[in-house]
C-alpha positions, 0 to 999 in steps of 0.5 A, spaced: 434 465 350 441 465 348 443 471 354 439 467 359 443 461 358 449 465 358 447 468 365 446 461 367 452 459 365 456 465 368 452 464 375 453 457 376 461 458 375 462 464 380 458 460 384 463 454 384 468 459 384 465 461 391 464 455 393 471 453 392 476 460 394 471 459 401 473 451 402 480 453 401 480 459 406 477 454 410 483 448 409 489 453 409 485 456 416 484 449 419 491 448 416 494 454 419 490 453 426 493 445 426 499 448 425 499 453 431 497 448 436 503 443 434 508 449 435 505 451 442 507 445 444 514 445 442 516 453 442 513 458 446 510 465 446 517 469 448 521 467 442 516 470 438 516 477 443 520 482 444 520 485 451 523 492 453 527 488 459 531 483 454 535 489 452 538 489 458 545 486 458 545 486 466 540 484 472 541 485 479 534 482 481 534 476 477 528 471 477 532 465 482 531 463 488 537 467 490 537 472 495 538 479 493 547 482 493 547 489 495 553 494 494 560 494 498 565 496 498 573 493 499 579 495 504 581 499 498 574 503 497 571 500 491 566 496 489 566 489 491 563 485 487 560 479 491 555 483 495 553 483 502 547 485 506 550 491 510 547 498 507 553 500 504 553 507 507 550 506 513 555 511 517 553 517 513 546 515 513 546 514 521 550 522 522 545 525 518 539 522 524 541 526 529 543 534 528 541 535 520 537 541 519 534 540 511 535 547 507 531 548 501 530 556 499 527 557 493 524 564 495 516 568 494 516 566 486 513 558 485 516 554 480 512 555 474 512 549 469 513 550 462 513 547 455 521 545 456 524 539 459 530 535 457 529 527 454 536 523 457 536 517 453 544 517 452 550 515 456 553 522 454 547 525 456 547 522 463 554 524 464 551 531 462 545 532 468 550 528 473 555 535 472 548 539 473 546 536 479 553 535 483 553 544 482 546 544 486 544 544 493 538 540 493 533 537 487 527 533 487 527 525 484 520 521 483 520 514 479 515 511 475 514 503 476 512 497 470 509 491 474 504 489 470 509 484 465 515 483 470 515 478 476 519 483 480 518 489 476 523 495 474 524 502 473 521 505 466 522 513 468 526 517 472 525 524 473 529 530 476 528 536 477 533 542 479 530 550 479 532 551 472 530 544 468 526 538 469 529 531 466 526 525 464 531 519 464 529 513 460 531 508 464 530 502 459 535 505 454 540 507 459 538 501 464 547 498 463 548 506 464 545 508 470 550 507 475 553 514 473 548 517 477 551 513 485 556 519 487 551 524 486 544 520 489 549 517 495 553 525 496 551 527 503 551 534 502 546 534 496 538 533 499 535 530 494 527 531 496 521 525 494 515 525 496 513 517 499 519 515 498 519 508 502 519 504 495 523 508 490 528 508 495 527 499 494 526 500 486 533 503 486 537 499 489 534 494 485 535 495 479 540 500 479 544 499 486 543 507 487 543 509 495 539 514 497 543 519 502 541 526 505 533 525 504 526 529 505 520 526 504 515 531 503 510 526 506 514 525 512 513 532 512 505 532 512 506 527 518 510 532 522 505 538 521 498 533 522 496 535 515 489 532 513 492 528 508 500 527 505 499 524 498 501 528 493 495 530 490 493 533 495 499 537 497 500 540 489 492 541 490 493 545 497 500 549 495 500 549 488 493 549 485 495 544 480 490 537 479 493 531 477 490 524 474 493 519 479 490 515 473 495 515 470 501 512 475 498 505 472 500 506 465 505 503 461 511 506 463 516 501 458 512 504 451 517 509 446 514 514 445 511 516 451 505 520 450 503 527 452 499 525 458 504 521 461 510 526 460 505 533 463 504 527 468 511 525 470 514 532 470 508 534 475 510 529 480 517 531 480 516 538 478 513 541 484 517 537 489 522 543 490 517 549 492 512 543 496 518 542 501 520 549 500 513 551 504 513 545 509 520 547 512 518 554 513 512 550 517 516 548 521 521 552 523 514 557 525 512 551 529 519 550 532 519 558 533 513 558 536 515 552 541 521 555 543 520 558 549 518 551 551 522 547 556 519 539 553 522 542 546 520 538 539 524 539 534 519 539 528 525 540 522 529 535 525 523 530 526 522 531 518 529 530 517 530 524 521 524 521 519 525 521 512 532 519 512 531 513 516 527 511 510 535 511 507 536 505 511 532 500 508 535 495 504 530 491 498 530 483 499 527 478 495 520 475 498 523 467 497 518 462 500 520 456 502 516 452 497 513 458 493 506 459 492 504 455 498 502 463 501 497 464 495 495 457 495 492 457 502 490 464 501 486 462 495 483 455 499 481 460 505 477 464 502 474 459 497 472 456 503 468 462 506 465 463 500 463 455 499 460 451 503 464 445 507 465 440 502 468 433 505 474 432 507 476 428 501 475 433 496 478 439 501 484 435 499 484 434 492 481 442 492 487 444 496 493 439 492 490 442 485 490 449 488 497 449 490 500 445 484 497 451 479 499 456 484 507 453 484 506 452 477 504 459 475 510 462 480 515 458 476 512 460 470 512 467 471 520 467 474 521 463 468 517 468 463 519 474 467 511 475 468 508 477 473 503 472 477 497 475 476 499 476 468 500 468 468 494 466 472 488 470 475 486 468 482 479 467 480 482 463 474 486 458 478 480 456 484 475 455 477 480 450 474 481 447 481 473 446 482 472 443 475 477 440 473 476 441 465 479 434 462 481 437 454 484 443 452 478 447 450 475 446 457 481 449 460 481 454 456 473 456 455 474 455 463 479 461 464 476 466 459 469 465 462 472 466 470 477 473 467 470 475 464 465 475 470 472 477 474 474 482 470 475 490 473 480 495 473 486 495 471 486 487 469 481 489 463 488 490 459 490 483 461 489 478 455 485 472 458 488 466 458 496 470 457 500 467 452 503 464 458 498 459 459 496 458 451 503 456 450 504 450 456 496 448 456 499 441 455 502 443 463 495 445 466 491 439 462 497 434 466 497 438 472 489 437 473 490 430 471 495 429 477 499 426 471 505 432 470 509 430 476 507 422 478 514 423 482 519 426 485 521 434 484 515 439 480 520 444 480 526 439 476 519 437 471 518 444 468 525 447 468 527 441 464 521 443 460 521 450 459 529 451 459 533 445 458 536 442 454 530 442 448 526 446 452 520 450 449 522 457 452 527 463 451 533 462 455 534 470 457 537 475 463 533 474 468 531 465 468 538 464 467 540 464 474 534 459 476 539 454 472 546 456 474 544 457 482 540 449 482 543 448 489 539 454 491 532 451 488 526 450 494 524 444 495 517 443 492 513 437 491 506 435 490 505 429 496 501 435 501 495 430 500 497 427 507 494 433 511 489 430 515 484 437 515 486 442 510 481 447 512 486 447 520 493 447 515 489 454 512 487 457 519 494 456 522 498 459 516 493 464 516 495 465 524 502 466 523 501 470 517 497 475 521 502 474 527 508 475 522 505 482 520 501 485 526 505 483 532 509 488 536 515 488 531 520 490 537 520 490 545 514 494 547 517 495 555 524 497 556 524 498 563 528 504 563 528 508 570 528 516 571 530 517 577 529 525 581 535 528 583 534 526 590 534 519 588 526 518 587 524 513 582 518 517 578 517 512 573 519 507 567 520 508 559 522 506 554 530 507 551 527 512 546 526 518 552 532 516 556 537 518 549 532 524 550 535 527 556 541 524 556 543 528 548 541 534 550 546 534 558 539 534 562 541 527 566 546 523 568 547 515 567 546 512 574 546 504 571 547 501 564 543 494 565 537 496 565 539 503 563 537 508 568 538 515 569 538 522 574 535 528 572 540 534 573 533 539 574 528 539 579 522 536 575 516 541 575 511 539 582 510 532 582 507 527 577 500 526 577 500 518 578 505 519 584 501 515 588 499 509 583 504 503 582 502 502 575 508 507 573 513 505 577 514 497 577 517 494 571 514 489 566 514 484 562 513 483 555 508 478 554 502 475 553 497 477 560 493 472 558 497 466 558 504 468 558 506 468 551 512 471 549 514 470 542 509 474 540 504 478 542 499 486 541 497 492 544 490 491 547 485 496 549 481 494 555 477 500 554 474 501 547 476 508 544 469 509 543 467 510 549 475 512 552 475 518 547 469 521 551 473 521 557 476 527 560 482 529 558 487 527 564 484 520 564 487 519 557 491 524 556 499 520 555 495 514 559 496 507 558 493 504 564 488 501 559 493 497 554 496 491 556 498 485 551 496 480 549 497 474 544 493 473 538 489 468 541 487 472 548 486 478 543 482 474 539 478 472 545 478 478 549 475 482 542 470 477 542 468 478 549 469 486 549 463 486 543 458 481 546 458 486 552 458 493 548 452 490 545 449 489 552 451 496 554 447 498 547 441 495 548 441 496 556 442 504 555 438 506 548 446 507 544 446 504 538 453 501 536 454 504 530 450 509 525 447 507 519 444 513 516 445 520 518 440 526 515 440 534 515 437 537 521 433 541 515 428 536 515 422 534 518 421 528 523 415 524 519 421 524 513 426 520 518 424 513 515 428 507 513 429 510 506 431 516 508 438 519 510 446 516 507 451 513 510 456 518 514 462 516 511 458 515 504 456 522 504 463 524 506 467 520 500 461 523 496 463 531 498 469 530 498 470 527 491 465 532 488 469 539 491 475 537 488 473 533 482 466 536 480 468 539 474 472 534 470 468 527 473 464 523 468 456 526 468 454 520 470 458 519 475 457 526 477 449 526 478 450 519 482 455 522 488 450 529 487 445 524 488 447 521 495 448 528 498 441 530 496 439 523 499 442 527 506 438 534 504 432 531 503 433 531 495 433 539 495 438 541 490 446 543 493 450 549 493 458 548 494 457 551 502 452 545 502 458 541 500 462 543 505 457 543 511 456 535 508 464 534 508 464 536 516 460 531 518 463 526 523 469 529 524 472 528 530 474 535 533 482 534 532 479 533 524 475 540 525 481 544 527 485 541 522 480 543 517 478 550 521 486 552 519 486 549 512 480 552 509 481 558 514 473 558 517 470 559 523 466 551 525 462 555 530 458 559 525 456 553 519 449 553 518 447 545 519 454 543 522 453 536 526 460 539 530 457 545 531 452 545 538 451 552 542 450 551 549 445 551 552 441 548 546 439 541 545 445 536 542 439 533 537 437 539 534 443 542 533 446 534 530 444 530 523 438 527 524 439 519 524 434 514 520 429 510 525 434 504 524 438 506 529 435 511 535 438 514 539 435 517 546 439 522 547 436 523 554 440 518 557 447 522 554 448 529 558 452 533 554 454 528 548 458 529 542 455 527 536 461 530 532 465 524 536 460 519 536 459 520 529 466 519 528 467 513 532 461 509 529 463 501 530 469 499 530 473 492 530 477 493 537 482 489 534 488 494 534 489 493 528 482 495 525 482 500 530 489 503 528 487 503 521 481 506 523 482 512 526 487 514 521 482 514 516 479 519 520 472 518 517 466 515 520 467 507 520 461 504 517 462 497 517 455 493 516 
């Protein structure tokens, strides 16, 4: 009994003993939480987080309003340092355009990478490799980039690598220092090999002022060659034999150290580089061989040459928007009402006026922060706030994380939602929604006060500096837009001018030059471009300079073909057709490409009797007109516009139902992906690709020559040749082939067999080209769609 009241006893105390540590815990948390919430409104995230970028003790690219100072030079040939935006070296740059034959020989024996390569994390170092590579000839550079925790981003990782060494330059460690590198990178006489190096060649001039003179760009190479493809990858893959998880170009390039997958990953992309050009030049040259009996001479090497130095010639700037966020505004509007119905005009305002608050709000944020925008604030976010218009900060809060997470795919899985931004100035976003954060004047002045001023909750660092001493630079922003009487037309015409801005004809498409015959003929119009060519090479004489004419100084080979026709021999203007606009305008087909590719030959061969221009609204217009008639000429002839599904001829004719067959560009991807990645893809995903090429063959398991043969389905002949040369086999003699028809036999016995959703009465079509309809497939005949979509190559299955 005594043991027992003692177990009681003992059992009540650890019970209040409990009770009271778990009331404690709950107080100090309650304490701790209360605490955190009074500090967010009065400091900020940054103070507490150390950024690899705030050890820079110089920035080129601020964070202001102000435009970007590129390099110059004074009187005496040194730096000046106020800045212009004249390339620096633009003369040397401009002498290596004409007659610059790159010279890159490394000999028989590949580049093997080992396990050696050197880390250069100091400014000893760096003088070190810069006393390496003025002794060399030639040495390749590739860049890795951080965008993800920057607004304008920065360079984390040069590599360089020269034929005895690869180096890896920490950038971050050395980003004060790397200027050591300008006299080597801007020398004339060292060739300095990228692979894309359209940005790399920006994100050097940004961060570094380093300019790039004496380029070949191995891309710019494929372009010349018409190889099947120009990334990297593929180039390693074809020359090489080396794969690459292009995956990893994502990853964060600021961590110390870096791992060894992001270390064989970077020394990959540069390594190769050398033995890559080495083989593309000899390339060319075979070509330039070849082709050199030919009076109409092309000169493959220099073309490369010039292609990849004239990507030298850019000059980085700063995107600054008269009001910042208003592009993203609109664009988050536009596709908020495609997917919405048409509320009322009042509430399309409010929507909007809420919508490029936040949008200007996260834009300043991100400067100030040194975030990117999608970091501060996703999209998807921003248009949920703007509907709902949550009241407390809970709401706000529950309201991000809840759209991050229905929204959430690819890499933005790593971004914390909401971001450290957001949770520091929730007070802004609750204001900004209540419409009480700027009640007058300047959005802009209200949180920089906030953030930067005098008490102001944010780190003052490198990059927002500049946001407080160039005040005079400061955009105008306000919040009274509420005064447009229909948001949803403000939206229509800012997208206009955006499409306008970036898809019109960039330069005058007719110069009205004239080639005259040496008995004074005038044979025809072109462009300044073809004049230049015969004027260089002493085959022609200038007669007149505006507009430029010139004579030939040979007799031309018979007489052209179009002699008889004024189409050729007239001048024309440079505007619209339609209605006669001449600030912008676009090529147009008048005959769409897929009927013009079964032309003859000398109907479409170096013709443009078929192309005029046209502005956006006639373009609009006449692509509008053009489908409405394709459709009748589908439905009045049994053509469909476009193939849905396509199945192997091996199968039998009961089997050809809505079920059956694939898509052909998705049974392509799906070849393609599986002979180059099979072996090292997720099972899963494996089993799922293998499947849609089963779908094709009727569910009959596949053999790697069913693979190739799935792969050459509705490519377009020039792609057959393409393919023929790389893989070294003969098209003629594949089994199952949709390019392949024999003469004399029936196209649709010889053709993947398409699915009863679209029949095709081939008894209408005498000698039609399957392997060309399946490529054409249905387009959107704007040029843009067009451009975009023979450049793919692949079979447009666009529902």
């Amino acid at each position: 009994m005594n043991n027992e009241h003692k177990t009681r006893v003992a059992f009540t105390i650890a019970t209040i003993t409990t009770a009271a540590i778990i009331s404690i815990i709950f107080t100090v948390r309650c304490r701790t939480r209360r605490k955190q919430l009074k500090s967010s409104s009065t400091s900020c995230y940054s103070h507490s987080e150390q950024k690899p970028q705030s050890t820079f003790k110089r920035v080129l690219a601020d964070n202001s309003y102000a435009p970007f100072k590129h390099l110059s030079f004074n009187a005496s040939g040194s730096n000046d340092e106020k800045g212009s935006n004249v390339h620096p070296f633009e003369k040397e740059i401009t002498a290596l355009l004409t007659n610059h034959q790159p010279e890159i020989e490394l000999g028989a024996k590949k580049l093997e990478m080992n396990d050696s390569y050197v880390w250069v994390d100091t400014e000893m170092q760096l003088k070190e490799l810069v006393d390496v590579l003025s002794k060399e000839r030639f040495f390749g550079v590739d860049t890795e980039q951080h965008g993800l925790r920057s607004f304008l981003g920065f360079t984390g990782l040069v590599q360089i690598s020269t034929q005895q060494e690869d180096y890896l330059i920490d950038t971050i460690a050395l980003h004060d220092s790397m200027e050591i590198l300008r006299p080597v990178f801007a020398n004339p006489s060292i060739c300095k090999v990228f692979h894309g190096a359209d940005n790399d060649v920006l994100w050097l001039q940004r961060d570094f002022h380093i300019y790039i003179v004496n380029l070949f760009d191995t891309s710019k190479a494929c372009e010349v060659l018409s190889k099947p493809q120009k990334s990297l990858a593929y180039l390693l893959e074809t020359y090489c034999g080396v794969t690459t998880n292009k995956l990893l170009q994502r990853e964060d390039w600021r961590q110390r150290p870096l791992s060894a997958e992001m270390v064989q990953y970077a020394r990959t992309d540069a390594h190769y580089l050398l033995y890559i050009a080495n083989c593309l030049i000899i390339e060319l040259k075979q070509l330039d061989n070849e082709n050199s009996c030919s009076d109409d001479k092309f000169h493959f090497v220099l073309e490369a040459s010039r292609r990849s130095n004239m990507i030298c010639l850019q000059l980085f700037t700063k995107e600054i928007e008269a009001s910042p966020g208003e592009s993203a505004a609109l664009s988050l509007y536009s596709r908020h009402q495609s997917n919405q119905g048409s509320p009322s005009i009042s509430n399309e305002t409010q929507f909007l006026d809420t919508v490029r608050q936040l949008c200007t709000w996260r834009d300043l944020m991100a400067r100030i922060h040194d975030e990117s925008l999608k970091y501060v604030l996703s999209d998807q976010a921003i248009v949920a706030l703007a509907s709902q218009l949550p009241a407390s900060h809970s709401e706000i809060y529950n309201t991000i994380v809840q759209t991050d997470v229905n929204a959430e795919t690819g890499p933005s899985s790593f971004i914390p939602s909401p971001s450290p931004v957001v949770c520091s100035h929730l007070s802004d976003i609750s204001q900004l929604l209540a419409n009480e954060l700027v009640k007058h004047g300047d959005i802009y002045s209200v949180i920089l006060h906030k953030c930067l001023g005098q008490n102001g909750s944010c780190k003052l660092n490198i990059f927002n500096y500049a946001l407080l001493v160039n005040s005079n630079l400061r955009p105008t922003l306000s919040n009274k837009h509420s005064s447009l009487k229909n948001p949803r037309q403000h939206s229509r015409k800012a997208s206009r001018n955006l499409f306008v801005k970036k898809f019109s004809c960039k330069s005058p498409v007719y110069h009205n030059c004239r080639i005259f015959a040496n008995d004074g003929r005038l044979l025809c119009y072109c462009d300044r471009k073809k004049l230049e060519w015969y004027l260089s090479r002493d085959l022609a004489k200038l007669v007149d300079e505006e507009p430029p004419a010139i004579m030939l100084l040979f007799e031309p080979k018979g007489h052209p073909e179009d002699e008889g026709n004024d189409f050729y021999i007239q001048s024309k203007k440079n505007i619209c057709v339609g209605c006669g606009e001449g600030n912008h305008y676009l090529r147009y087909r008048i005959i769409p490409s897929c009927y013009r590719i079964h032309f003859p030959e000398h109907l479409k061969s170096h013709r443009s009797h078929d192309i005029v221009l046209l502005c956006v609204d006639c373009h609009e217009a006449a692509h509008a007109a053009a489908e409405k008639y394709k459709r009748k000429v589908a439905s009045e002839f049994g053509i469909p516009l476009y193939v849905r599904r396509v199945i192997h001829p091996g199968q039998e004719t009961e089997k050809l139902n809505d079920e059956g067959g694939v898509s052909p560009l998705q049974l392509r991807s799906a070849a393609v992906a599986l002979l180059r990645h099979g072996p090292r893809m997720p099972l899963n995903r494996r089993e799922e690709l293998t499947e849609i090429v089963k779908r094709y063959y009727g569910g009959r398991e596949i053999s790697e020559e069913d693979l190739e043969s799935a792969l050459q389905v509705g490519m377009r002949p020039k792609e057959r040749r393409r393919y023929e040369k790389k893989r070294g086999v003969s098209f003629k003699h594949s089994t199952g082939n949709a390019a392949a028809m024999p003469e004399g036999e029936n196209h649709a016995d010889c053709a993947p067999r398409m699915s009863n959703v679209d029949t095709l009465n081939v008894n209408t079509l005498d000698g039609f080209d399957f392997g060309r309809y399946f490529a054409s497939g249905r387009r959107d005949f704007g040029e843009f769609s067009v451009y975009n979509h023979e450049k793919r190559g692949t079979a447009a299955t666009m529902e």
